[in-house]
C-alpha positions as CSV (number, residue, x, y, z in Angstrom):
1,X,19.4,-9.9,-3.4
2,X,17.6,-6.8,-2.1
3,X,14.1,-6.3,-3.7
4,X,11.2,-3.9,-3.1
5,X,7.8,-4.9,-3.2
6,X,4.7,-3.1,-2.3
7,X,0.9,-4.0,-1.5
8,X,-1.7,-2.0,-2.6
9,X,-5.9,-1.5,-3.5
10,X,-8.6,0.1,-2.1
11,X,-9.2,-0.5,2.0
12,X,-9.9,-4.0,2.8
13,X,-8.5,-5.4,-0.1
14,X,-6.4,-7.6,1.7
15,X,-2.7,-5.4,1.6
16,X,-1.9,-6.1,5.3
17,X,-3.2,-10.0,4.9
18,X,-0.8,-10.6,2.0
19,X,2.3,-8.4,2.4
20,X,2.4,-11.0,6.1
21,X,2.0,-13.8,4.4
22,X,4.3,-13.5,1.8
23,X,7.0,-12.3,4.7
24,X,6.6,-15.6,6.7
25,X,7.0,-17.3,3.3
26,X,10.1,-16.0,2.3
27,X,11.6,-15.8,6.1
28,X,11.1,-19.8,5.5
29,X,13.2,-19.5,2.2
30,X,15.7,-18.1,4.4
31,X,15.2,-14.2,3.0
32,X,16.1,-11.6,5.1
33,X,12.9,-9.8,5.1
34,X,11.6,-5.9,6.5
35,X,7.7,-5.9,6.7
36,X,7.2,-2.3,6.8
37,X,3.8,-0.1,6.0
38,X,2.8,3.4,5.6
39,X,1.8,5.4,7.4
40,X,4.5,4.6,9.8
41,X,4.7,4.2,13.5
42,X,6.7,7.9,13.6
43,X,5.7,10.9,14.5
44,X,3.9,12.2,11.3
45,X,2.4,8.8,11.0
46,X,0.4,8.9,14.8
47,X,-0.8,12.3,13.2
48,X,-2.1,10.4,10.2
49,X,-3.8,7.9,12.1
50,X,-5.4,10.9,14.1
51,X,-6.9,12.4,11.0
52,X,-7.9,9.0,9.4
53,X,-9.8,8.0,13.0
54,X,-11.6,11.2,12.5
55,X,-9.7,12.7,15.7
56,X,-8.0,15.5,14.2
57,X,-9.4,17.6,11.1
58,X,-7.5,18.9,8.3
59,X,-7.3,19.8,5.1
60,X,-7.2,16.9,1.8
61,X,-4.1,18.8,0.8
62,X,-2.8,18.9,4.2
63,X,-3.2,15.1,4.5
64,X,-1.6,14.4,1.5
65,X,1.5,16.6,2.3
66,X,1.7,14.8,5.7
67,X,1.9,11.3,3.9
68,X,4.8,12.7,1.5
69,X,6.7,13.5,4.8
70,X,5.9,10.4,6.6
71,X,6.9,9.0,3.3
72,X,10.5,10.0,3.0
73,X,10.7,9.5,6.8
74,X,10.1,5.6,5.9
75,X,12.8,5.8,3.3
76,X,15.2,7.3,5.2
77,X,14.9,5.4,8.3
78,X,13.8,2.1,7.6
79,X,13.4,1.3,3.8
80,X,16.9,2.4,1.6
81,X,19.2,1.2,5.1
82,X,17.1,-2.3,4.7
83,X,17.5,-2.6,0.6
84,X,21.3,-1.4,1.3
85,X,21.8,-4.7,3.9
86,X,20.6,-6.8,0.9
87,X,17.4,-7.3,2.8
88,X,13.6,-8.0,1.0
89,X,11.3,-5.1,1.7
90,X,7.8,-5.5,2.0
91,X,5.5,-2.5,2.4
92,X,2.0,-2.5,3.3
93,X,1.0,0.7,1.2
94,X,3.2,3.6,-0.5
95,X,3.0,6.1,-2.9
96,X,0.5,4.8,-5.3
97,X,-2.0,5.0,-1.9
98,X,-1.6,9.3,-1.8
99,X,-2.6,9.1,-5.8
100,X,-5.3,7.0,-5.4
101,X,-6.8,8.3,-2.2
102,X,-5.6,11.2,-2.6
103,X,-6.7,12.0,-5.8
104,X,-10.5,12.4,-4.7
105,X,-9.7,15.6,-3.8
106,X,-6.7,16.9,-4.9
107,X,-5.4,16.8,-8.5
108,X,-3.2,13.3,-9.3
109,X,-0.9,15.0,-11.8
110,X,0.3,17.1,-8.4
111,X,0.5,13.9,-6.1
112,X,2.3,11.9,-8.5
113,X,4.7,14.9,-9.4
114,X,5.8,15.5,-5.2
115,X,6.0,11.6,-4.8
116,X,7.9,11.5,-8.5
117,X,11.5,11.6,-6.5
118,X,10.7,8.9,-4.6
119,X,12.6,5.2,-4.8
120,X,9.8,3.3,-7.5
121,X,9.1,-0.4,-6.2
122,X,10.8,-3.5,-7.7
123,X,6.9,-5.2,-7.7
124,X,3.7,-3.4,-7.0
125,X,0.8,-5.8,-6.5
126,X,-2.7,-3.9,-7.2
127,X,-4.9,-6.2,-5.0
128,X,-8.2,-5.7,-7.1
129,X,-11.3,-6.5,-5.4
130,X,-14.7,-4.8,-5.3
131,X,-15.6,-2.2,-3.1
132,X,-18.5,-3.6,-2.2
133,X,-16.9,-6.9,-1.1
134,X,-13.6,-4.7,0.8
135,X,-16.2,-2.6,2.8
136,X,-18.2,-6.3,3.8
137,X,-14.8,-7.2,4.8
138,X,-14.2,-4.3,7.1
139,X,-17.6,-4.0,8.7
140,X,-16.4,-7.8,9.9
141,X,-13.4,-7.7,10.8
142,X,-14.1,-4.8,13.1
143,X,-16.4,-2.6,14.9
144,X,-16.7,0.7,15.6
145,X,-16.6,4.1,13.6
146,X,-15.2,3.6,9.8
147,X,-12.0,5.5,9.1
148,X,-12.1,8.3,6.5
149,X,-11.9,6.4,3.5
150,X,-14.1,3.1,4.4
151,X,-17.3,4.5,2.5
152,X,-18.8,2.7,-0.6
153,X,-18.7,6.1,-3.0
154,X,-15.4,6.6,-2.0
155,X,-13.9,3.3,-2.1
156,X,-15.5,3.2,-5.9
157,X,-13.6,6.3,-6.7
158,X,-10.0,5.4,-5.4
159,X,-10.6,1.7,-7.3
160,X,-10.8,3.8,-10.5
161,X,-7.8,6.0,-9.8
162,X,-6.4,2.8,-8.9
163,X,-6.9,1.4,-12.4
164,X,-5.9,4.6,-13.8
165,X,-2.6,4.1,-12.5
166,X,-1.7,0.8,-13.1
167,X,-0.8,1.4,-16.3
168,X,1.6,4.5,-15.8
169,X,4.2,2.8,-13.6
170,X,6.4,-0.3,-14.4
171,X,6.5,-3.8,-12.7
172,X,2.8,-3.3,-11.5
173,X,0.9,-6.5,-11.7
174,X,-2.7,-6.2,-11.0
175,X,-4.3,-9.5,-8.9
176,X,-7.5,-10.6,-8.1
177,X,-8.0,-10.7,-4.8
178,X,-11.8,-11.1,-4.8
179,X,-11.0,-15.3,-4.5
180,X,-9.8,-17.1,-1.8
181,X,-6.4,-15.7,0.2
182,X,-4.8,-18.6,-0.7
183,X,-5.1,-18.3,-4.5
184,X,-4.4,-14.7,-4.2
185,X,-1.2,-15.6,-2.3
186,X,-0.2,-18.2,-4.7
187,X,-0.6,-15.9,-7.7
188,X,1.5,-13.3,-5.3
189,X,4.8,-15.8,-4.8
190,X,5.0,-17.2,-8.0
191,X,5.9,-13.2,-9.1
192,X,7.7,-12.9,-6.7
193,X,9.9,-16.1,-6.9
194,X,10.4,-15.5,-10.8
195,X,11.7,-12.1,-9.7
196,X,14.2,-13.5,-7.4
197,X,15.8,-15.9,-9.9
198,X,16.3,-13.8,-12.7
């Protein structure tokens, strides 16, 4: 059966981590799986990345109207064709990410009401760990010059527009992913299994 699940939570929460891990565990189950993630490897996504890595400057609405486009690129190309083959998709971020980010500087009633056409997930996993703990995370895993996001204030401020809409949007399940990745990832199957049998 074709299903729709997306990872999500502030950077460094671990999205990237457990949308691959659950992948390779259902490609073992014999799941036909797509592990996908926005922004996308397109065009409007490279230009995303540009502004994120701080190499290109534009404005916070600007960004968010480039991640609606690179958005419906996604489901065009790769996403609906995938769901239509019967396939599992898994996506690394999508349109709760340009609410929550987003929303630091441009009004969420207006980000969720250009993303409101948009295919809503099967599963959305909220991967809810502290912003002081993702930003550790990131400063470790990598050096170099933090993307736009990665700062402490701001990571605070998309957690709480994160909680704010957890709530507003069915099939989101909110999981602690402050513990080990193994617990988190056995919390994250067991959802998922329970949705493929019923």
């Amino acid at each position: 059966m074709s299903l729709f699940i997306v990872f999500e939570g502030i950077d460094g929460s671990g999205n990237s981590t457990q949308s691959t891990i659950l992948a390779e565990f259902l490609r073992g189950r014999v799941y036909d799986v797509l592990l996908t993630k926005e922004p996308t490897n397109g065009a409007i996504g490279k230009v995303i990345r540009d502004v994120l890595q701080k190499r290109v400057r534009t404005s916070p609405l600007a960004l968010q109207m480039l991640f609606v486009a690179d958005r419906a690129y996604h489901l065009q190309t790769e996403i609906e064709p995938a769901l239509e083959e019967g396939k599992v998709v898994i996506s690394d971020r999508y349109m709760f990410s340009t609410t929550a980010f987003g929303g630091l500087d441009v009004d969420m009633d207006f980000l969720k009401q250009i993303n409101s056409k948009f295919r809503v997930p099967d599963i959305t996993f909220i991967l809810d760990v502290k912003p002081e703990i993702a930003l550790q995370r990131i400063k470790r895993s990598r050096s170099g010059e933090l993307e736009l996001f990665e700062e402490l204030e701001k990571s605070k401020r998309v957690y709480a527009n994160y909680m704010k809409l957890k709530d507003q949007f069915p099939n989101v399940h909110v999981i602690d992913g402050n513990r080990p990745v193994a617990e988190v990832a056995a919390d994250v199957r067991k959802i998922v299994l329970s949705k493929l049998k019923s």
